[in-house]
N, C-alpha and C positions, 0 to 999 in steps of 0.2 A: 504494500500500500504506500503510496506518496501521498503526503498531505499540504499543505498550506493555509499558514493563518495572516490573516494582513487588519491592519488598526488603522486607519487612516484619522489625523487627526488635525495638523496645521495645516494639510492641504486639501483638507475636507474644507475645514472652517475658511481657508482664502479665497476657494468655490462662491461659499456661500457669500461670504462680506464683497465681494466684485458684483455679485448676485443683486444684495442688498444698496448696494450703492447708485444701480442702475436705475436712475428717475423714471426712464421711459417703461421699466418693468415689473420694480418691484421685488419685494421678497419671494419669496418660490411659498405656496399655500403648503402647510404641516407634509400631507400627505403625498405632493410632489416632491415635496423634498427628501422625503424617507424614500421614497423611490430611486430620485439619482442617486443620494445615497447607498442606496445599496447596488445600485449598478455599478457605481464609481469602484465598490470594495469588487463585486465582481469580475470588473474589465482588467484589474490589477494581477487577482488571483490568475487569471486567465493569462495574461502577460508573462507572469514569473513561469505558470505553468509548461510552458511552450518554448520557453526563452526563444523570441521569435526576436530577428535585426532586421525591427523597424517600428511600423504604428499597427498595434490593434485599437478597433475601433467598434464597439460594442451601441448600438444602434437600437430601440423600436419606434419602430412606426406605427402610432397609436389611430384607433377610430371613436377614438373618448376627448374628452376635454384635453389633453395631452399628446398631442398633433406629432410629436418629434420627443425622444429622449436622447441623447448623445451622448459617451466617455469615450476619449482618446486616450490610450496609453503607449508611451514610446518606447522602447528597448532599454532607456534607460530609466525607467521609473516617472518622467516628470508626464502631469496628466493634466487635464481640463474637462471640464465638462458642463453641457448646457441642456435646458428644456424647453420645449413652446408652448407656453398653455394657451387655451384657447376658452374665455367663457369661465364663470364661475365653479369653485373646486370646493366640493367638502374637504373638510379638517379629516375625516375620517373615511373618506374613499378608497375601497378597494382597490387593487391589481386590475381588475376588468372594470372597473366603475373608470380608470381611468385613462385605460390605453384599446379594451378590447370590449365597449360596447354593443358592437354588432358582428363581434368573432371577425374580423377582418384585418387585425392587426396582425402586426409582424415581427419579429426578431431577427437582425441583421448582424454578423459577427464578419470584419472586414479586416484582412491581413494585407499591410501599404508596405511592398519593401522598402529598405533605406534607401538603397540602390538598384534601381529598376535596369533589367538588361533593355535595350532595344525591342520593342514591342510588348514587353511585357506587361502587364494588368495585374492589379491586385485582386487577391484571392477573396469572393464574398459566399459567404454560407447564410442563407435564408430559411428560417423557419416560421411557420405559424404562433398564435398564442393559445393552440389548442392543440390536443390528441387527435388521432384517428378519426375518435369517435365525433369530434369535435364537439368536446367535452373541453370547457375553457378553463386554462390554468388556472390557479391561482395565484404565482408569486413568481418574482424575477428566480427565486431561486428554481422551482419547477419548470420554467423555461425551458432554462439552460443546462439543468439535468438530462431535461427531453433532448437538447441539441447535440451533446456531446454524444449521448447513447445512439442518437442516429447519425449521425455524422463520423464519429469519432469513434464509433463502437466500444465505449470506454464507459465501464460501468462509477458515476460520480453521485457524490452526494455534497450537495451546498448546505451554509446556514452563513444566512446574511438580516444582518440590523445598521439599521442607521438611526441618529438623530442631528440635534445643531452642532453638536463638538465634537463626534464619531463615527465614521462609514467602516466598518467591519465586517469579516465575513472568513468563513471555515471550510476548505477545499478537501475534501476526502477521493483518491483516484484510486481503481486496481489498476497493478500495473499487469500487462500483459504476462503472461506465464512464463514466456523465454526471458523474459525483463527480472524474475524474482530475484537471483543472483547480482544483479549490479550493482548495491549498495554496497555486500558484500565481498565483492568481488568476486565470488566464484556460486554456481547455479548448481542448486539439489537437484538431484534426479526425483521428478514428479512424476515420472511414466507409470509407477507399482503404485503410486499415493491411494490410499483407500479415503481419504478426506478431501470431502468436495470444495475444489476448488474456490468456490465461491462464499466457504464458509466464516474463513477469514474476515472478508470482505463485508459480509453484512452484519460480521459481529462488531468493524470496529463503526458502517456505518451507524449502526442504530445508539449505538455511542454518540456520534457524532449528532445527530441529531435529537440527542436527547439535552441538547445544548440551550438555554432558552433566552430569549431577544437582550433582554437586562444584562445576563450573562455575560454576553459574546461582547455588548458594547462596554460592561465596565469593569469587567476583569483583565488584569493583564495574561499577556499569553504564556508562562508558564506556570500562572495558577488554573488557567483554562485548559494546559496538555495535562496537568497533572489530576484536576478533577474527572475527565473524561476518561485519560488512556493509564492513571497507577498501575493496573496491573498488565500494561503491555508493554514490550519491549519499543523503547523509542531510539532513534539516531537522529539527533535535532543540530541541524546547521545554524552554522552565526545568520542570526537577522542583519537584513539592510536596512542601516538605518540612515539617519542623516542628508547626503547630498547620495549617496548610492541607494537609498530607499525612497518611497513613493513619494514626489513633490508636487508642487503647483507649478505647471510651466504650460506658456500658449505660444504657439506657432506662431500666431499674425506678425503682420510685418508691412511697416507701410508699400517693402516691394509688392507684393503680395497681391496688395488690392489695387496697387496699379496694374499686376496683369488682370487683375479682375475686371479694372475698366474697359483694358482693351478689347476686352474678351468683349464687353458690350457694342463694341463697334465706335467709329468717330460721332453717327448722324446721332446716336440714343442718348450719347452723354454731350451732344451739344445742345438737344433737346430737354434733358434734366437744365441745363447751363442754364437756358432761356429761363427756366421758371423759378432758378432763385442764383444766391452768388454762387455757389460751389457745391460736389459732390461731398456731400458728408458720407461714412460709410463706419459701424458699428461692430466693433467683433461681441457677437453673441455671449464666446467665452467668458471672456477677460475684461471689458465694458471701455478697451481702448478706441479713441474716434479719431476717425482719419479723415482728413480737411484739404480735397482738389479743387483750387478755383481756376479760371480757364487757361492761364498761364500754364500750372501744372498738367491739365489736361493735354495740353495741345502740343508739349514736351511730351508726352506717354507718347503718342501717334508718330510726334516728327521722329524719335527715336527707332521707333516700329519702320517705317519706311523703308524700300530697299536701296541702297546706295545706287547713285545715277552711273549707270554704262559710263567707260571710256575707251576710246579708238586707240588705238597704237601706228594706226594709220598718218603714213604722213600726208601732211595737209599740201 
């Protein structure tokens, strides 16, 4: 079994207060916020999980008051994350009261490499926020348990809690059978094993999720391993902490959203131009505002241009 526990706490709360600062937004309602919350501890576990070089980007696409949920996590720990409400939110709205009122929601899990070869595309896994039966989840955590087992064929059990000063969350993985040995360095012969496989496995999840919300956000983590797993053997690595563990970091960049301009063409943002001094432009994240008036614009464009032909021909 591999396990992972992550505490998110200064760069939960920097989320939150960028969040809070934002005039045009607002504070995030109780129950949105226990939401990205615990996506945020999520997308992290999921990060360390993979040690993936570059950005996971853990995604739902809600059909409730909750339009958009977002967490970026880079390879090296630093994250951001945003939501779009849309419309009045109970304090106390469910999982589906918020993202999956008409079962039409989604769950998007996106691998951005750092370094992309030539033509290459980031990898995206798309799930529903239901079963088969389409029988609708209940919780980020049953998601994403669903996504890994069908994606990943990797039998997982989550427990995730959030509030204003902590996004946390408990990663429980089996590892594959050929995989037992590699903590240890060398692999038991399990070919004669009379004990099923899987027994392991669900004895340490039910452990694992006998873990309860108060718990997970306000115990520290090795009075959290030592209540659940005492009588199991554990092999527990140095935590990341500090500037190599999970921080508050945003991408934006005023380069950024100049190619974003471009991307709109010269005629759309001369037309914005017309109807007031300059392009304002907002990162969702991070509540940085970036301020193009036509001067800067018309530098994007001349920039863009391809350099004029020259003859080598004599005249």
């Amino acid at each position: 079994m591999r396990g992972v526990l992550v505490r998110l706490t200064d760069a939960w709360q920097e989320v939150l207060a960028r969040r809070n600062a934002n005039t045009s937004h607002g504070a995030y309602p109780l129950s949105v916020q226990n939401l990205l919350g615990e996506l945020a501890a999520a997308a992290v576990l999921l990060q360390s999980n993979i040690k993936f070089d570059g950005a996971l980007v853990l995604q739902i696409f809600g059909d409730g008051p909750v339009k958009l949920a977002v967490v970026e996590v880079s390879s090296d720990f630093g994250l951001r994350a945003t939501a779009t409400v849309v419309g009045p939110v109970a304090a106390d709205a469910t999982f589906s009261q918020l993202v999956n009122v008409g079962n039409t929601g989604r769950c998007a899990i996106t691998l951005d490499p750092k370094t992309r070869q030539p033509g290459q595309q980031p990898y995206q896994g798309v799930v529903p926020l239901s079963d088969a039966h389409q029988a609708k989840f209940g919780s980020v955590a049953a998601v994403l348990q669903h996504y890994m087992l069908q994606s990943e064929q990797l039998d997982t059990t989550l427990v995730l809690a959030s509030d204003d000063k902590v996004a946390a969350g408990l990663l429980i993985q089996r590892l594959p059978e050929q995989g037992v040995g590699n903590l240890a360095g060398s692999a038991p012969d399990v070919s004669t094993s009379a004990i099923d496989p899987l027994e392991d496995y669900r004895r340490i999840a039910t452990l694992a999720a006998s873990l309860k919300a108060t718990e997970l956000r306000e115990l520290d983590a090795q009075t959290v391993l030592h209540r659940l797993f005492w009588e199991e053997k554990l092999l527990r690595f140095e935590p990341l902490q500090g500037a190599q563990g999970p921080h508050f970091s945003c991408t934006c960049s005023r380069e950024r959203v100049a190619r974003m301009i471009l991307g709109l063409g010269a005629d759309e943002a001369a037309s914005v131009l017309q109807e007031r001094p300059d392009i304002e432009v907002g990162c969702d994240f991070c509540g940085a505002q970036y301020h193009f008036d036509a001067v800067d614009v018309a530098q994007i464009f001349r920039q863009s241009d391809p350099p004029p032909q020259t003859s080598n021909a004599l005249q």
